[in-house]
Structures are given as C-alpha cells and as structure tokens.
BADO-112377 format. One line per field, with one value per residue: chain; residue number from 1; residue in one letter; x negated, y, z negated of N, C-alpha, C in turn. Coordinates in steps of 0.001 Angstrom, whole numbers, padded with zeros to 6 digits. Example, Ala and Ser with C-alpha at 12.3 -4.5 7.8 and 13.67 -1.06 7.14 Angstrom:
BADO-112377
kette <- c(A:A)
nr <- c(1:2)
rest <- c(A:S)
n.x <- c(-013190:-012850)
n.y <- c(-005690:-002250)
n.z <- c(-007800:-007080)
ca.x <- c(-012300:-013670)
ca.y <- c(-004500:-001060)
ca.z <- c(-007800:-007140)
c.x <- c(-013200:-012900)
c.y <- c(-003300:000030)
c.z <- c(-007800:-007870)
//
This chain:
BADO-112377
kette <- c(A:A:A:A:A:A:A:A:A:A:A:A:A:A:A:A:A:A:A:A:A:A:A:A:A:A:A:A:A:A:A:A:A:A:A:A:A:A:A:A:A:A:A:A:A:A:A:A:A:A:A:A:A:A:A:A:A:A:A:A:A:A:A:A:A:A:A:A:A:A:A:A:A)
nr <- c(1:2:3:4:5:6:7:8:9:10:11:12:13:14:15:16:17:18:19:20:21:22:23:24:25:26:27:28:29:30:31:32:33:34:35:36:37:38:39:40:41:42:43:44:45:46:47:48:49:50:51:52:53:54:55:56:57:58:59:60:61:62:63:64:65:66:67:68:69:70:71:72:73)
rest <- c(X:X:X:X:X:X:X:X:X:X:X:X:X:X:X:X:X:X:X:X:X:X:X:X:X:X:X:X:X:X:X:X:X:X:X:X:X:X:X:X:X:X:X:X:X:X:X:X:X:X:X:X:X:X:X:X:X:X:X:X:X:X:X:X:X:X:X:X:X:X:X:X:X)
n.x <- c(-130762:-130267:-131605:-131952:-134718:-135084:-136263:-135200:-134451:-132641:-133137:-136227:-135866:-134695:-136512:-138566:-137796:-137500:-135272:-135226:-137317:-138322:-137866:-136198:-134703:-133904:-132956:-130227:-129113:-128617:-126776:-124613:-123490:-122558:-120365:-117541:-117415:-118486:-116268:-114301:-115685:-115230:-112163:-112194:-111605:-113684:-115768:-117123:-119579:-120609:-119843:-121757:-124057:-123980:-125947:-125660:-124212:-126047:-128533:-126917:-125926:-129160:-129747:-128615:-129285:-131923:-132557:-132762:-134335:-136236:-136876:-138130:-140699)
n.y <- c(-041798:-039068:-036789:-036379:-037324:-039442:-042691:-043573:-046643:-048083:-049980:-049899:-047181:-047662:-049422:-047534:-045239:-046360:-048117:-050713:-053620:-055499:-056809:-058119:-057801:-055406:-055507:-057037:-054972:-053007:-054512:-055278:-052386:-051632:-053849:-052870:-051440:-053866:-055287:-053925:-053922:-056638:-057091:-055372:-054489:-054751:-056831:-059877:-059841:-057081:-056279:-058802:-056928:-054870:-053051:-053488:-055997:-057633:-057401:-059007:-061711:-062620:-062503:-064635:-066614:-067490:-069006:-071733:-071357:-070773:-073134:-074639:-074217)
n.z <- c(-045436:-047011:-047090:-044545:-043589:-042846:-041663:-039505:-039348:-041047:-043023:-043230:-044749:-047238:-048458:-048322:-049761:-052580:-053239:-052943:-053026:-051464:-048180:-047583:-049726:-049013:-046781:-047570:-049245:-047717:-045670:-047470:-048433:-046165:-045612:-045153:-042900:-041124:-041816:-039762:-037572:-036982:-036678:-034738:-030967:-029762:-026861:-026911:-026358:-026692:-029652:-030784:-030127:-031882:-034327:-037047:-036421:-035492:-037791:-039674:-038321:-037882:-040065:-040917:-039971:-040079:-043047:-041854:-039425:-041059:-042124:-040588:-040154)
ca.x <- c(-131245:-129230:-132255:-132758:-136142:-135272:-137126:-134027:-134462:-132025:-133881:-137176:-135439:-134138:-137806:-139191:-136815:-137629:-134064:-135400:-138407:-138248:-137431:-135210:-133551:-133042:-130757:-128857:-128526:-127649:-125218:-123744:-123182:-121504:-119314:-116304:-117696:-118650:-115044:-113578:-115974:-114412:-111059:-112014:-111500:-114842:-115477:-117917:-121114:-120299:-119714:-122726:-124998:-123856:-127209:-125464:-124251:-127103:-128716:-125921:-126880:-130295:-130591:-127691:-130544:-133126:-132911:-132747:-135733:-137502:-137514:-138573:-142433)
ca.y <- c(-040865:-037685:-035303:-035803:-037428:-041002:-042942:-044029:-047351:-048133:-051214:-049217:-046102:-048272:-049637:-046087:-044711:-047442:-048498:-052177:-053766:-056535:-056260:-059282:-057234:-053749:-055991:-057318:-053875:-052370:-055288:-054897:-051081:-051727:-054477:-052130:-051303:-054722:-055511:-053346:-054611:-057597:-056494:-054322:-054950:-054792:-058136:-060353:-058872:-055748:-056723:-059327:-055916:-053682:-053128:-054723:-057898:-058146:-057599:-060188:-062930:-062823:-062925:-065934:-067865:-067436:-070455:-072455:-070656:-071053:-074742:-075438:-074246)
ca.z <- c(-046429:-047083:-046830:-042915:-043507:-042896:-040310:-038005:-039511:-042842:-043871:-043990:-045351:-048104:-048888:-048743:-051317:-053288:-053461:-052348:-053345:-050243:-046609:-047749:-050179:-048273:-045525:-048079:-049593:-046395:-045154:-048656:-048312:-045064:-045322:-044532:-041084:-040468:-041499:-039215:-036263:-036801:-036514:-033443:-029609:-028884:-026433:-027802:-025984:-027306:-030967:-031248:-029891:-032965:-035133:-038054:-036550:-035110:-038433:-039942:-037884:-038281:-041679:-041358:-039517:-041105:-043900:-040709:-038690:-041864:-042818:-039401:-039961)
c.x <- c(-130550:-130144:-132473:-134060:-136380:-135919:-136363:-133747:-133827:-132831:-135103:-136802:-135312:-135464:-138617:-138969:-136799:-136252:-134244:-136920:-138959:-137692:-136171:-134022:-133319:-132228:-130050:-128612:-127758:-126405:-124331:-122863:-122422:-120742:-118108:-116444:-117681:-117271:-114253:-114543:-115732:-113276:-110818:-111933:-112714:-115142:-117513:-119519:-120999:-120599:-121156:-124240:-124927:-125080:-126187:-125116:-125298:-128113:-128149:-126314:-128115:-130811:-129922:-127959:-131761:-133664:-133182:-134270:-136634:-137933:-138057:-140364:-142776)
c.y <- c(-039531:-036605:-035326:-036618:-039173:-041236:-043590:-045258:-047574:-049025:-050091:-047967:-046526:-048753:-048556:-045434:-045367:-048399:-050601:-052484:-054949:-055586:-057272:-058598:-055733:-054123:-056129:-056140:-052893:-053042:-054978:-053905:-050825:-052690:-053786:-051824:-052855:-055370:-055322:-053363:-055544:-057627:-055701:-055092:-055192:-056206:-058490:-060055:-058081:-056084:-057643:-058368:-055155:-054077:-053900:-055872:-058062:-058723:-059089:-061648:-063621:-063642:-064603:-067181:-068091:-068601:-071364:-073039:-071105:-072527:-075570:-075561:-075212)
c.z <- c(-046226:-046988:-045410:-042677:-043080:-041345:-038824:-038394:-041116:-043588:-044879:-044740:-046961:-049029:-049205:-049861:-052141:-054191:-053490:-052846:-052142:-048776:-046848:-048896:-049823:-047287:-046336:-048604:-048805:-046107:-046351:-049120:-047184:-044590:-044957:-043703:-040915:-040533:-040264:-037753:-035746:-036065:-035179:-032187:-029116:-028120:-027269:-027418:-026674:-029051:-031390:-030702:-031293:-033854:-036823:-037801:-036206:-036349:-039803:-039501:-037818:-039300:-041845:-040563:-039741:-042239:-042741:-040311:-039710:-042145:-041693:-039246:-041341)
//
C-alpha cells in the first residue's frame, strides 16, 4: 500500500483495499504483480535453500499444492 498503512502482509493488504475479494485471489494478484521478480529469482544465484525461502516462492509453491492438499480431505 503506498500510504504506509499496510499491515506487512501483501495478501492481506490486497484484501483490505479491496483490490481482492478472496485470499485465493489476492495471491494470485500478488504473484501476478510480481512475476518479474519471481523471474529474476529464477535467474539468480541464489542456492536452492535460499531461493525456495523467498516469501514469494514460498508463496508460489503453496498455492501450486494446494489442488493436491485439497482433494486429499
């Protein structure tokens, strides 16, 4: 959020501002808004600890287990 007021958290920032109406659609609005970082984390040296820590892959992977996680209950 550009006034300062956000809560540290983009997802919920994104839900606050009513940019999102889901928690399911403020990741994808976020991951969406930062595919060019997550590009370029790709692309980077970081070793693979490093890189699968960054709050968006982390976020990334999640969500890209999730159909999974879900059909299991």
């Amino acid at each position: 959020m550009s006034q300062g007021r956000g809560l540290g958290d983009p997802v919920a920032d994104l839900l606050l501002a009513g940019e999102a109406a889901t928690v399911d659609g403020a990741e994808e609005l976020y991951l969406d808004r930062h595919l060019d970082e997550v590009i370029a984390l790709v692309r980077s040296d970081l070793s693979d600890a490093e890189f699968r820590r960054h709050p968006l892959i982390v976020l990334l992977l999640a969500r890209g287990s999730r159909g999974f996680e879900d059909s299991l209950t």
